[in-house]
N, C-alpha and C positions, 0 to 999 in steps of 0.2 A: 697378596699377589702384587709384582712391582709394576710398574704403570706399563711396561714393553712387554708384559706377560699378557698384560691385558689387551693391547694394541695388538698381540698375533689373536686373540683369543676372539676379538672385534672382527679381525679379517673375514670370519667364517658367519658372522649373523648377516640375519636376510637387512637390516638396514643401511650396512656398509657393503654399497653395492661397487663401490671404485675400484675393486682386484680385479674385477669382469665385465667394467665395463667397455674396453675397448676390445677385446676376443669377442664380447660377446653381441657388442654391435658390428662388428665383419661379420658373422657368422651370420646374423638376422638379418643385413641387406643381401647378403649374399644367397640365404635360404629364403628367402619373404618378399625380397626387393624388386621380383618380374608377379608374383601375386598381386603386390598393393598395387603396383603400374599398372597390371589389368584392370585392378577398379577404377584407376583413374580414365581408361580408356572407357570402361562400361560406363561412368557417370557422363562423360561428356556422345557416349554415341547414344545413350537412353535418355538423350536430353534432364536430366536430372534438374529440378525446378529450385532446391533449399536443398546445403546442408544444415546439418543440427550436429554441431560438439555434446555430451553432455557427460559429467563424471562428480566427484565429490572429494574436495581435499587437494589432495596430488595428482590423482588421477582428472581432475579437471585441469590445471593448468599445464597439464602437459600437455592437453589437446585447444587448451586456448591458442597457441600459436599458429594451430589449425586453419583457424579462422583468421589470427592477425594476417598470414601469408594471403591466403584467398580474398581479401578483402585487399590486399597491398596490386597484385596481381593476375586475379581472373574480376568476370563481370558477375559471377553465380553468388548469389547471395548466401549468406552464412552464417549462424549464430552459433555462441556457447555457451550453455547454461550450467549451474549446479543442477545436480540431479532433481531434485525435490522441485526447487524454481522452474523446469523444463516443464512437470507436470500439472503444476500450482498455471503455469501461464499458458500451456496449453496452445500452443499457437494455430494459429487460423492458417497456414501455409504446409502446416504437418499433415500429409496423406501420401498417394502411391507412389507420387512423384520430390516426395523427400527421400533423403536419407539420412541416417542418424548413424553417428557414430559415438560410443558409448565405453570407457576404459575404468575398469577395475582388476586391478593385482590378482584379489585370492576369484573372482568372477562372483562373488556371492554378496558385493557390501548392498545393504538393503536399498540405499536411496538410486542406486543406478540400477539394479534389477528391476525396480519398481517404475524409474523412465522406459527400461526395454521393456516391458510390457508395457507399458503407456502405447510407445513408439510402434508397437504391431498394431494393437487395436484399434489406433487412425489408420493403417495399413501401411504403414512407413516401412523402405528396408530398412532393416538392420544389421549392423556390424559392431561385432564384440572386441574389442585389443583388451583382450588378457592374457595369463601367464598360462594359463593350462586349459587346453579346447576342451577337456572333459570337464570342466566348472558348468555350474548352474546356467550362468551366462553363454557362455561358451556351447552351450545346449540348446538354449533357446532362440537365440540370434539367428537371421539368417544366414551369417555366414562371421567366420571367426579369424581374425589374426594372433595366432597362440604365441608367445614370445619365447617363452619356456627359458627362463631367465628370472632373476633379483634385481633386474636393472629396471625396477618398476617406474622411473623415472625418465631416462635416455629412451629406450626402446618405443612406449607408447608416441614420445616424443621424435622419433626418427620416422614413425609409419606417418603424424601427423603433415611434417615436412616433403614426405614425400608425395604422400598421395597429393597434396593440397600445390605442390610445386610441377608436378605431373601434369595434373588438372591445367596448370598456369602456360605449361611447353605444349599442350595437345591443343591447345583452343589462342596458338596464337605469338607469345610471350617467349620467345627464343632469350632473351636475357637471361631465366633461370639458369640456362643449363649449369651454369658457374656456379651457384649456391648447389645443382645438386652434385657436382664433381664434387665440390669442397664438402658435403654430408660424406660420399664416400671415401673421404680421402680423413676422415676425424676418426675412427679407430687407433691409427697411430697415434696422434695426440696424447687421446686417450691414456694412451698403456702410457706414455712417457712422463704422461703428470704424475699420477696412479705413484711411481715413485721418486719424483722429481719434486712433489708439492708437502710431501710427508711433514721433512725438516721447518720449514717456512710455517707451516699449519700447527706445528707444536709449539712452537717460538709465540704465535698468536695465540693461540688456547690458554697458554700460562700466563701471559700478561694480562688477557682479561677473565682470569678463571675467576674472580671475585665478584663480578658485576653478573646483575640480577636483571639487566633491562636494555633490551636491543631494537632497536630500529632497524625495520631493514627497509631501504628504498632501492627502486628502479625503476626506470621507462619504458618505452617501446619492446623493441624484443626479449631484455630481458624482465618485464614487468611479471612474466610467469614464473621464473626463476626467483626472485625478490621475492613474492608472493610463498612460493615454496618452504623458504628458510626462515622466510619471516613469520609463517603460522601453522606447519606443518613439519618444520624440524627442527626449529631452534626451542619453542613451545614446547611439541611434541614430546620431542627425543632428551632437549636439556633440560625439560621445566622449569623454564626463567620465564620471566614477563616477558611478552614479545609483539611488535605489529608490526605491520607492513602498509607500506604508504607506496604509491606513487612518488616517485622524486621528485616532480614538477609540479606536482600536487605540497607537496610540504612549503612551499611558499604563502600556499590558501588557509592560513591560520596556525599551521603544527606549528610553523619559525617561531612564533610568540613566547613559545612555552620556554626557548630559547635564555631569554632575560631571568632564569630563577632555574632552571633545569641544565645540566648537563651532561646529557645522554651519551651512548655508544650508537653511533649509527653505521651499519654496516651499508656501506655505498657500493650498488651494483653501476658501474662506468660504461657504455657500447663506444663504438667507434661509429653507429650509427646518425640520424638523422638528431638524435635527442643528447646526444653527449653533450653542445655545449649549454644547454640548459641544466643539466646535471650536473655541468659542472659550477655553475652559476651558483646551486645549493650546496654544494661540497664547501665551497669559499666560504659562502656564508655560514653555515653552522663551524666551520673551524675555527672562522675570525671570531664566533660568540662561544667557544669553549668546548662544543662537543667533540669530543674522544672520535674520530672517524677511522673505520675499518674499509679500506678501499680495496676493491674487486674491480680489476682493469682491463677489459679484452685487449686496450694496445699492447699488455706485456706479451701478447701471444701473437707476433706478426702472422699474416698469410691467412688466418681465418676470416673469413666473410663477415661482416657487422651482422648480417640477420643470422650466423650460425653462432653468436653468443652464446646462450642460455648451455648449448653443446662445453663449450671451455670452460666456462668461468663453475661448473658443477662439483667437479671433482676438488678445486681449492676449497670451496666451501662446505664440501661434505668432511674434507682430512681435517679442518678446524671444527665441525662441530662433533664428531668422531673424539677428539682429544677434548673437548670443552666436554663433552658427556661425563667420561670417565673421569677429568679432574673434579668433577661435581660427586664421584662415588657411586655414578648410574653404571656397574660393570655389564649389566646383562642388558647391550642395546637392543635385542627386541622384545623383552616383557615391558608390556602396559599396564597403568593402573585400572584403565575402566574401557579403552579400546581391545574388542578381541574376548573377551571376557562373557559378552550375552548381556551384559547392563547397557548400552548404547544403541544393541539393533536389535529390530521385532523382528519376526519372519520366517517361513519354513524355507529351510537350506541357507537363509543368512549367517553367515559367519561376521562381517564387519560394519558398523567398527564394532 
């Protein structure tokens, strides 16, 4: 099969979510977008004492932003944990007066079913964002944001934004309202990358379709995104060597490795508060030889710096999408050992 056989044939698996995702985040602010608003209105009139993020994989850092925004913006305290870490740490502020909010795709992966049950038994509410309210999760929770989508990445990520930006305009903070006009005004975007970034992302895939080892760094807002590609899709989906670093952080000893190594480092760039320190490593690792893959929210004027992680998605998923397949992975969603029953225990677990 020739590689554009393949590339229609990609368009239809649950991991290239980029044909839906700008339909399908209209549709979710638009069916979901006065639901999560009323949480944010119930958290702030039920006085609400802790939120709690928690997820595993992708499903965590699309709700770590959660927490960057409510931490940037309200006074209410906020944590996000991996699933497993949530229950191992067990926090002393977890009871009736937290809330937990908890994201998995199929509702079934074992380490966040195993937090929502943590999270009742301290008596914590809870709230599920998955893909289908009839999931395990989705059952048990006390109340569910069903997305009913493959946009397992944008969507949990656009409820995390909102609610958390909500929270921020009800208790005070009239500056949001601009980040959340510009959340509903990114479907557009969306759809116009969707076919605008195709060409550019294959141009990339083939020049580094040889290379076996990727750095992926980022900061601030987009440190969940960086995070994402760097151990949950480049890893995952290519099966190359892969990590993920903070940007700012690769000055605390990665630089070194610099003088005998040189790597591909894909650079996630904000227009944010962290850009010029980012760029500070950009410099450097190019002056000392690394091959740098750069991701630049300036190329996209009018988006908001904190609605990053939103733009910069779609170019990164059309280069690892082409880098898959030039690697000979034609069937991007079979796993070798996610999905399978060798990675999760548990009645009703499906993942990984």
């Amino acid at each position: 099969m020739d590689l554009e056989s393949l590339v229609n044939q990609a368009r239809q698996s649950t991991l290239f979510t980029a044909p839906v995702l700008g339909p399908d985040m209209e549709r979710f602010l638009r069916e979901s977008g006065e639901a999560i608003r009323d949480l944010a209105r119930r958290a702030v009139s039920e006085e609400v004492q802790h939120i709690y993020w928690a997820g595993s994989g992708n499903s965590w850092v699309n709700l770590y932003s959660g927490k960057y925004l409510m931490d940037r913006f309200t006074s209410l305290p906020s944590d996000c944990f991996t699933s497993y870490d949530f229950i191992w740490r067990n926090p002393g502020r977890l009871n009736a007066k937290s809330w937990v909010f908890l994201a998995s795709f199929s509702g079934a992966t074992e380490d966040t079913l195993a937090a929502l049950r943590h999270a009742r038994s301290r008596g914590a509410h809870t709230i599920a964002i998955v893909n289908r309210a009839d999931s395990v999760m989705g059952r048990e929770a006390d109340e569910v944001i069903a997305y009913n989508s493959k946009a397992l990445y944008i969507l949990p990520l656009a409820a995390a934004y909102l609610f958390s930006l909500e929270v921020a305009r009800l208790t005070g903070n009239t500056g949001v309202q601009e980040i959340i006009d510009g959340l509903y005004a990114l479907p557009a975007l969306l759809t116009r990358q969707y076919v605008e970034e195709e060409a550019p992302a294959r141009r990339l895939a083939e020049i580094y379709a040889g290379e076996r080892l990727f750095y992926t760094l980022g900061s601030g807002p987009l440190y969940g995104l960086a995070y994402k590609f760097g151990l949950t899709v480049f890893m995952e989906n290519m099966r190359v060597n892969g990590s993920f670093m903070d940007a700012t952080e690769f000055r605390h000893g990665p630089a070194e490795m610099l003088e005998r190594e040189k790597p591909v480092i894909v650079m996630l760039l904000g227009t944010d508060e962290s850009r010029p320190v980012v760029e500070r490593v950009r410099v450097l690792a190019e002056e000392r030889g690394a091959r740098i893959l750069a991701y630049d929210l300036a190329e996209y004027p009018g988006v908001h710096p904190l609605l990053a992680p939103f733009a910069l998605m779609i170019p990164l998923q059309w280069f690892a999408v082409y880098s898959a397949l030039l690697r000979g992975i034609t069937d991007l969603d079979e796993r070798v050992l996610m999905g399978h029953g060798i990675l999760g225990q548990g009645k009703g677990v499906t993942w990984p």
